[in-house]
N, C-alpha and C positions, 0 to 999 in steps of 0.2 A: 652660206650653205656649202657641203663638202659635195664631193664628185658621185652620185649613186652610181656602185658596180651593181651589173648583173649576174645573179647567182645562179643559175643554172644555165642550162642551153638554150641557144637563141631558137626564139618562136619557129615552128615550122615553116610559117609564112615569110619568113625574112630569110629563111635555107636557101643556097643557091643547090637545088637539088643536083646538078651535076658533081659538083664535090662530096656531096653525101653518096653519089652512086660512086664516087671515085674512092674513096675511103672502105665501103662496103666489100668491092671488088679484092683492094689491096687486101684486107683482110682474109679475104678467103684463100689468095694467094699463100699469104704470108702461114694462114692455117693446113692449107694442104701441103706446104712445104718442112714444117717443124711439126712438131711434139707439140699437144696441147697448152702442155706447162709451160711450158717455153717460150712460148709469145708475150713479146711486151708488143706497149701500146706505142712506144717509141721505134720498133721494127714497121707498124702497120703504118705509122705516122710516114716515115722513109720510103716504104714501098708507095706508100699514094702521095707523094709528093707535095706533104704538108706538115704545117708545124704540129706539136703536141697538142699546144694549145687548141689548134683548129679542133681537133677530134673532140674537148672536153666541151669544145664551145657546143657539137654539131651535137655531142650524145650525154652529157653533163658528168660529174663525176661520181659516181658509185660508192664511193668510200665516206 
């Protein structure tokens, strides 16, 4: 049997909710600092002091 990946974002219950307030925060930073447009996820990723990945894991991906 092969490896099951998880497709979306890890269950709420398994969230280390600090990191999710940490990312939330960056984000508003990172929003009240730039133009709406402007914002990548890889700015909010840098200002909360985490990878990309983290953010897809914490909020899945939208696309």
């Amino acid at each position: 049997m092969g490896v099951q990946r998880h497709a979306g974002p890890v269950p709420a219950t398994r969230q280390d909710p600090a990191v999710r307030e940490r990312i939330e925060w960056a984000a508003v930073q990172v929003f009240a600092d730039s133009e709406f447009h402007h914002v990548t996820l890889q700015q909010i990723a840098r200002a909360a002091s985490c990878s990309l990945q983290t953010i897809y894991r914490y909020y899945g991906d939208d696309g």
